[in-house]
C-alpha positions in Angstrom: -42.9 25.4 95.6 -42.9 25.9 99.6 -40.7 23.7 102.1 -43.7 21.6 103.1 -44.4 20.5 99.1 -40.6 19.6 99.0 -40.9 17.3 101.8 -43.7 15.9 100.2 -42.2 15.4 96.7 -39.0 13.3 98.9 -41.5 11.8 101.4 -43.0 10.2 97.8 -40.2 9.3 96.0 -38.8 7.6 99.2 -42.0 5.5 99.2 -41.6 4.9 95.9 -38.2 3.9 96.1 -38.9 1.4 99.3 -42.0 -0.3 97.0 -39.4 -1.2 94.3 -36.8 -2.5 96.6 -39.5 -4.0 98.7 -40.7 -6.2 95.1 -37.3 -6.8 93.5 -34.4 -5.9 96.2 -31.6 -5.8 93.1 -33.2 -3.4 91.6 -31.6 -0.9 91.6 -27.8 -2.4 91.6 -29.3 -4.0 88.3 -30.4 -0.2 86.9 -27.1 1.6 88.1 -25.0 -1.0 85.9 -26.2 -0.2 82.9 -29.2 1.2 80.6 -29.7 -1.1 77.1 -33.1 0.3 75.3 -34.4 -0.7 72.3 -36.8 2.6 71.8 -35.7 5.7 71.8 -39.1 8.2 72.4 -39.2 12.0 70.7 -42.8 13.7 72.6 -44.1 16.4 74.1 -43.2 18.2 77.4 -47.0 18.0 78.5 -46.8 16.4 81.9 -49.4 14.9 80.5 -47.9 11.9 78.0 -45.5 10.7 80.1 -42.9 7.7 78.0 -42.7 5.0 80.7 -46.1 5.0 82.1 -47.9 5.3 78.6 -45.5 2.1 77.3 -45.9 0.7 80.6 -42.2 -0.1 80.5 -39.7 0.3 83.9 -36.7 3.0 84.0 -34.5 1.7 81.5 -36.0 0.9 78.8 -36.8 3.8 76.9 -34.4 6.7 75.9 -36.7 9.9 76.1 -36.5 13.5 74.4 -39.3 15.4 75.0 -39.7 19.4 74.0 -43.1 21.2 73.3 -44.8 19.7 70.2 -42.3 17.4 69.8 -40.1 19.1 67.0 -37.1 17.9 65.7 -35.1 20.7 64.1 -31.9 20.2 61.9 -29.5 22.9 63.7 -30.9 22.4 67.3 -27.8 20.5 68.8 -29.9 19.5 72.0 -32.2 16.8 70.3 -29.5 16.4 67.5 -26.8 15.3 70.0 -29.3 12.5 72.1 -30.3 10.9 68.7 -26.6 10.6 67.9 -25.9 8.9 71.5 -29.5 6.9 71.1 -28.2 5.8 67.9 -24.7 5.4 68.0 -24.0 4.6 71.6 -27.0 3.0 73.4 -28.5 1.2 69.5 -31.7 1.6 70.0 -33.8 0.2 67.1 -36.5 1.8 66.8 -37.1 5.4 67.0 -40.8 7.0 67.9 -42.0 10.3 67.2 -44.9 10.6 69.3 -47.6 13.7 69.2 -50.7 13.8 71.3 -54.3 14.6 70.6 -54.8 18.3 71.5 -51.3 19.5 71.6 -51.6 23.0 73.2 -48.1 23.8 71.1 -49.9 22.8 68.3 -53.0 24.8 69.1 -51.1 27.7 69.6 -49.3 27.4 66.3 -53.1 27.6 64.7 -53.5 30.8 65.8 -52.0 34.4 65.4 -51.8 35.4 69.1 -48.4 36.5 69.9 -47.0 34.7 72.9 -43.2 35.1 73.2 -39.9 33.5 72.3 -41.9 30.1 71.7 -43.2 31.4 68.5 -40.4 31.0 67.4 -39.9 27.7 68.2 -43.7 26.5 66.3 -43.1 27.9 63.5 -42.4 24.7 61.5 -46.0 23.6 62.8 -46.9 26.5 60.7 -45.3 25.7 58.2 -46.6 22.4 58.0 -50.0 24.3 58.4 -49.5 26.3 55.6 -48.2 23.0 53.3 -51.4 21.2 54.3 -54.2 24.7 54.4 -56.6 23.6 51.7 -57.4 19.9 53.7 -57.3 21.6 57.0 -59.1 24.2 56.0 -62.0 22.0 54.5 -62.6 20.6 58.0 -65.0 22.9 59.9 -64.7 21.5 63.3 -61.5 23.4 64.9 -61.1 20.1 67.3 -60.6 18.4 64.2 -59.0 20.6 62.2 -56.3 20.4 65.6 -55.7 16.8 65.1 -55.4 16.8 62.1 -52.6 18.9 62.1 -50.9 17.0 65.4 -50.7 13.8 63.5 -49.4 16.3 59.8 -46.4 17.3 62.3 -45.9 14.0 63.7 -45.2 12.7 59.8 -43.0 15.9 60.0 -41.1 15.0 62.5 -40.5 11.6 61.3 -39.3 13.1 57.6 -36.7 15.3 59.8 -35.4 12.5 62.0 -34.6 10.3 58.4 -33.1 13.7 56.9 -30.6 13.5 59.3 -27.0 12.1 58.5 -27.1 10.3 62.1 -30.0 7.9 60.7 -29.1 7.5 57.1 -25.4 7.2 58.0 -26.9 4.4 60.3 -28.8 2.7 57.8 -25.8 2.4 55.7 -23.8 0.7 58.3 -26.7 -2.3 58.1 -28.1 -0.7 61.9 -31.4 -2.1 62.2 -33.2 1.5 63.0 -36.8 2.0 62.1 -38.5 5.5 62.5 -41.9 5.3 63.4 -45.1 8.2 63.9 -47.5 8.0 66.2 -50.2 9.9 68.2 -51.4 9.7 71.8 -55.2 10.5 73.4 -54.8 12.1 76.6 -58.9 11.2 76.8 -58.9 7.2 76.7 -54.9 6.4 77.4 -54.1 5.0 73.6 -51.6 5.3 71.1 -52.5 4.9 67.8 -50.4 4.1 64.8 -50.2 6.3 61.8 -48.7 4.1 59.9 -46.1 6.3 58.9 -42.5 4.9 59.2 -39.6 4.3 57.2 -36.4 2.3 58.1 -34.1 2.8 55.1 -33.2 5.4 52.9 -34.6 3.8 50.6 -37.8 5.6 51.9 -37.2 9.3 51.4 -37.4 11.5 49.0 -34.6 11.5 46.7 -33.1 14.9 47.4 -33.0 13.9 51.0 -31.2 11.0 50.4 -27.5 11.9 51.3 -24.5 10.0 49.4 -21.0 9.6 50.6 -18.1 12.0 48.8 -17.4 8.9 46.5 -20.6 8.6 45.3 -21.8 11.5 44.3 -21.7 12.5 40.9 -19.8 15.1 39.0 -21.2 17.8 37.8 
């Protein structure tokens, strides 16, 4: 990025930050005290699907973690530890998984090109991929074939996010938290709802349900 790009990138947000004082001059005394969102927003990096603007909501009201195709792993402490403080701290009640339409994470899992440490990192897409080959496989457009499998790892992602003991240890407590999957089009602006939530533990699978020491049984 040269100099004359920097000034440009402060030239805009100084704009930007004159516009909002200009239409609500406690604006920002009202953001600095505190944030209080009720969503808390798992997507992709793509610069693409940006939270706020797609929600149409202002700075403070949506918690954001966004990595490439929107994973949620069970040992990666970074996305682990905001969905405890998004949980636990902040109390947000509802919890969206969102994937996009043409994910290019997605499109590279797909495919057997290798293409560096990131590999790594999609592999659960193919697993999903591999779960799911016989219906994917049946579609003969690839475009197809690609959503398909973006809105298969967004019900992924959703299963993971309920596996974890930070939900169903929330759930217990009587937190209102509902998990919810859905997909963006980068072509026409929407979301659209896959109807794929849960908000109780009630909704897993049973060997993902996780009991407390007292009650589990003996074997």
């Amino acid at each position: 990025m040269t100099e004359k790009t920097h000034a440009e990138v402060f030239q805009r947000n100084r704009k930007w930050a004159e516009r909002q004082v200009a239409g609500d001059p406690d604006y920002f005394n009202r953001l600095a005290e505190q944030q209080a969102p009720k969503y808390f927003w798992i997507g992709c990096s793509d610069a693409r699907v940006p939270a706020n603007q797609i929600l149409d909501l202002p700075p403070g009201e949506i918690f954001v973690h966004r990595n490439i195709a929107n994973l949620v792993y069970h040992i990666d402490i970074n996305c682990l530890s905001v969905l405890e403080f998004a949980v636990n701290v902040l109390k947000v009640e509802h919890i969206i998984v969102c994937g996009h339409y043409g994910c290019g994470g997605v499109r590279a899992a797909m495919g057997n090109t290798e293409i560096g440490l990131i590999d790594n990192w999609l592999r659960q897409i193919k697993d999903v991929y591999a779960a799911n080959s016989e219906v994917l496989e049946a579609e003969p457009n690839v475009e197809r074939r690609l959503n398909m499998l973006c809105e298969m790892n967004v019900r992924q992602q959703v299963r993971n996010i309920c596996h974890t003991t930070i939900v169903q240890n929330a759930w217990k407590s009587g937190h209102p938290l509902s998990v919810h999957g859905w997909a963006y089009s980068v072509r026409d602006g929407r979301l659209r709802d896959l109807d794929f939530w849960a908000d109780g533990v009630h909704d897993l699978d049973p060997i993902y349900q996780m009991l407390s020491f007292e009650e589990t049984p003996s074997f």
